[in-house]
C-alpha positions in Angstrom: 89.1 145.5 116.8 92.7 145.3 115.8 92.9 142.2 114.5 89.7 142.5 112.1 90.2 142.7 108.3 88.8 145.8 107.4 87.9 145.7 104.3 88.6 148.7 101.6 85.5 150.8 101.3 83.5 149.4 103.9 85.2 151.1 106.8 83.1 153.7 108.6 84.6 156.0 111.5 81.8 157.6 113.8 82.7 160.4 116.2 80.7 160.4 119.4 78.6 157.4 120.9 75.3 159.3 121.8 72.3 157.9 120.9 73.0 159.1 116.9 76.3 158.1 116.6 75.0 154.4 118.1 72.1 154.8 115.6 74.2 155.3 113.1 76.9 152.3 114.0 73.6 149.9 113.7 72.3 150.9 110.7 76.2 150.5 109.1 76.3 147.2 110.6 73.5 146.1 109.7 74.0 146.7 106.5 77.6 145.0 106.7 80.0 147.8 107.1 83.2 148.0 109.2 82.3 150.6 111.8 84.2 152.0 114.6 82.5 154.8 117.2 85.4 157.0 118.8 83.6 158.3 121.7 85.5 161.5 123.7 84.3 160.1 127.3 85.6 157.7 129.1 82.3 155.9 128.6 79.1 156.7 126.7 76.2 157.4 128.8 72.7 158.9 128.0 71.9 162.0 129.4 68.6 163.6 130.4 65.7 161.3 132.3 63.0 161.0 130.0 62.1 161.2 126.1 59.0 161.0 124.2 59.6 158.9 121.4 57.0 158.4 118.1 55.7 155.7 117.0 58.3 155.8 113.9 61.7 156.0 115.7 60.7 153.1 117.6 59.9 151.5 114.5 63.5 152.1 113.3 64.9 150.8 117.0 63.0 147.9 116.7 64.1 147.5 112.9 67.8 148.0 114.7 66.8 144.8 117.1 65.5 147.1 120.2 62.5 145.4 122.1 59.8 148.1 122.0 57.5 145.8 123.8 55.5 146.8 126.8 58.5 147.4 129.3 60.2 149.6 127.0 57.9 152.0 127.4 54.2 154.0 128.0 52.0 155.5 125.3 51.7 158.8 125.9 48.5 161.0 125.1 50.0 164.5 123.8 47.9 168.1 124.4 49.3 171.6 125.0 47.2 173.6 127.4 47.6 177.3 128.1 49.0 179.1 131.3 45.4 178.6 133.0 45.5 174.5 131.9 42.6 174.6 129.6 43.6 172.3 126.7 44.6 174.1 123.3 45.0 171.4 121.1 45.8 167.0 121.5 47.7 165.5 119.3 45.5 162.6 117.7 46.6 159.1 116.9 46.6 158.3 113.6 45.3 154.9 112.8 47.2 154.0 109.8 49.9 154.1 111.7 49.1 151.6 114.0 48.3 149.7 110.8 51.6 150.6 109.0 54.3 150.3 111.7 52.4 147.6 114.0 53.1 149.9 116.7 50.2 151.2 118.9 49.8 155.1 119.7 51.7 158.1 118.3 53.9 159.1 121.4 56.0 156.7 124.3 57.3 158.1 127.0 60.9 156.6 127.8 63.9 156.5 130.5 66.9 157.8 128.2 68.7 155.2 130.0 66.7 152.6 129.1 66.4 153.4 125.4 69.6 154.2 125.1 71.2 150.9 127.4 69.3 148.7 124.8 70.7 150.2 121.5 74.4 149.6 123.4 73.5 146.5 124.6 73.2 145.7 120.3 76.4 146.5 119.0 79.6 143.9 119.4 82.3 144.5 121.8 84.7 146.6 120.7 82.9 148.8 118.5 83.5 152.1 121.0 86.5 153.1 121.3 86.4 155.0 124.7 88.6 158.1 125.2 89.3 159.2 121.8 87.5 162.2 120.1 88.3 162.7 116.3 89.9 165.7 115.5 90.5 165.1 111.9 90.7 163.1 108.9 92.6 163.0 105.1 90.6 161.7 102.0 92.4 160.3 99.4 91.2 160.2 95.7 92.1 156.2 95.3 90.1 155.2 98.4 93.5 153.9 100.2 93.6 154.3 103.7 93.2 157.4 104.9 94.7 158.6 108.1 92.1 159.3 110.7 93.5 161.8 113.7 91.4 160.8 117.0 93.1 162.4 120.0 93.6 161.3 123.6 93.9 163.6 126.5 97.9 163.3 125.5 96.9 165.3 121.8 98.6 161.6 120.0 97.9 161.1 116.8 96.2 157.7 115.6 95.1 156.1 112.2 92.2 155.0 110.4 92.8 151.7 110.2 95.5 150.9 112.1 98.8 151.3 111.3 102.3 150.2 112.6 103.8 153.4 112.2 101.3 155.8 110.4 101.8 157.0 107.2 104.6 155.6 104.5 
């Protein structure tokens, strides 16, 4: 990531690479940004086992380039039943927005893992810079590079982009 031009006023730092930081990252992208995710773990990983998802966020993951196809998950039927399991209400399925989105059902069930592993698996190498957790930032009024502080565990300070020797 060092040796890309970042170009003025299309830089974009993200702190944190959970599943809304990576959302974030693939939207920026996408739309032709310079991003960088500083991420405080050694690695990002999802947590949790499973999600429901509606039929609109997997919309925007498969607007991102995610495969919502058939393996990606089940369509779930949602109802909420009382303490004795007699059903209080269902959720119905709408169907304009099978007819909207192209997307069948309101509700998937999904592995976080798996969700999560495929939005990953879209952004370039690089991108997550592992081990860094920002602690702070400056914003200047002429849009120059502002210094960005993302510690380590040894409390350095580094800069947004980078710099030979920080600040002048």
């Amino acid at each position: 990531m060092t040796d890309m031009n970042w170009r003025k006023g299309r830089r974009v730092a993200i702190s944190g690479a959970g599943p809304g930081g990576v959302s974030a990252a693939l939207e920026m992208l996408r739309q032709g940004y310079d991003v960088r995710i500083f991420e405080r773990a050694p690695e990002p990983k999802p947590l949790g086992g499973a999600v429901l998802l509606s039929s609109p966020v997997l919309a925007i993951l498969r607007h991102y380039g995610v495969d919502v196809g058939p393996s990606f998950g089940s369509k779930t039927l949602v109802e909420f039943r009382t303490n004795k399991g007699k059903t209080r209400a269902r959720l119905p399925f709408n169907p304009s927005v099978k007819k909207a989105l192209g997307i069948e059902g309101w509700h998937y069930g999904v592995l976080r893992s798996t969700a999560f592993g495929k939005m990953l698996d879209l952004l370039p190498d690089g991108i997550i810079e592992p081990g860094r957790a920002v602690t702070g930032y400056t914003e200047t009024a002429d849009g120059t590079p502002s210094p960005l502080r993302a510690a380590r565990r040894s409390r350095r300070i580094f800069w947004w982009p980078p710099m030979a020797s920080g600040p002048k």
